[in-house]
Phi, psi and omega in degrees: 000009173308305175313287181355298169254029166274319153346263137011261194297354176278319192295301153349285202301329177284315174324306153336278190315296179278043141279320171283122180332179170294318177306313178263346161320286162346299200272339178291329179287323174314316175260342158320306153323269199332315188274326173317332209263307183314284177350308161309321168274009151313149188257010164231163150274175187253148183295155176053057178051359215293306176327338202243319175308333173268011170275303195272355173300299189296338181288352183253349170284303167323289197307340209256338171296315207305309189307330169314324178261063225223304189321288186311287161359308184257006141282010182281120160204195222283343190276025188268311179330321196290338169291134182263015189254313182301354134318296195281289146029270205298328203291339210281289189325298181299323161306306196281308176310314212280342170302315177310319202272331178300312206277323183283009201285152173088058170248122197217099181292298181338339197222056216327056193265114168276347190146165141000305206241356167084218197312338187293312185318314195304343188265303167343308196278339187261288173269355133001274208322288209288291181323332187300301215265339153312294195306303144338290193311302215285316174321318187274345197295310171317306205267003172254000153277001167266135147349300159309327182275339193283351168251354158305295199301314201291320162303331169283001185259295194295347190251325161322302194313330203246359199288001159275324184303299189308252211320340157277349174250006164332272174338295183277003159265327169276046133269311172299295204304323182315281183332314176279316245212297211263133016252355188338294194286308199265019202281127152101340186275006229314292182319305180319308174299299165354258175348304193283280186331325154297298193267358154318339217261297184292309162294346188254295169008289170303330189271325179290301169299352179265328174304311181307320189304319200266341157266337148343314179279343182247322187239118209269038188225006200232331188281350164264349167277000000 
């Protein structure tokens, strides 16, 4: 449950930022950077994530520019490939994601683990993020003008909705499955349990989260859940 109020305080500091001219925008992204960095050499972490938040602030602010090209975005589909300057574009973007997440690998935010490469990581890790989340935008944006895509697109929508429930209850059903199921069962199979686990993960999640929704509607101690 760490993200929460990592959440919370990343969400603060972008309120902060776009409050602010452009100008002093600039110099809040700058210490933000700075300290994020500063951080990395600390000999603890700090409670409620605060080493890490000022990282995912400016990552929510990239999101929050993004939405300007939101239009264009969303006239993106598959017969769009056949231009051939909107190809080399798309070859470039997919190439540079997939460099990044290589260079960025072993990140793990919960413990301010950035990677591989420490401190370096952090820009790797701030764009992964932005690229990541383009690279989404543009795939559904495609499949939801095919026939076919559009019941792609409506699950991963219905699985947005719910997506605090899954993260906060992610963890503690792969803490039961180990407990229950590994290695008896899944032993020597590692992928195979993963696959089961996700989605398994996924489904009592979605159940957990509907349950909340329907005492929600009766019992006001259940609408925080």
């Amino acid at each position: 449950m760490w993200f929460l109020p990592a959440m919370f305080l990343s969400y603060l500091l972008f309120w902060i930022l776009i409050r602010e001219t452009k100008k002093q925008r600039i110099w809040l992204l700058t210490l933000y950077l700075g300290l994020s960095v500063s951080f990395t050499f600390l000999p603890v972490l700090l409670p409620w994530s605060l080493d890490t938040v000022f990282v995912t602030s400016i990552m929510i602010y990239l999101g929050y520019r993004l939405q300007d090209k939101t239009s264009e975005v969303e006239k993106f589909q598959i017969k769009s490939l056949k231009n051939i300057k909107t190809f080399i574009v798309l070859s470039i973007i997919g190439v540079l994601y997939l460099v990044v997440c290589y260079l960025g690998r072993g990140i793990n935010t919960s413990i301010r683990l950035w990677g591989h490469s420490g401190t370096v990581n952090i820009t790797t890790y701030i764009m992964a993020g932005f690229l990541g989340t383009l690279i989404y935008l543009l795939l559904f944006s495609a499949l939801e003008k095919e026939g076919w895509g559009k019941p792609i697109v409506s699950f991963f929508a219905y699985l947005g909705k719910r997506t605090i429930t899954l993260l906060a209850t992610h963890f503690m059903i792969f803490r039961l499955l180990d407990t229950a199921f590994y290695p008896e069962i899944f032993a020597g199979c590692s992928y195979g349990m993963s696959l089961v686990m996700v989605l398994i993960a996924l489904v009592l999640g979605v159940v957990l989260s509907n349950v909340f929704a329907y005492f929600g509607r009766k019992v006001a101690l259940f609408r925080l859940l």
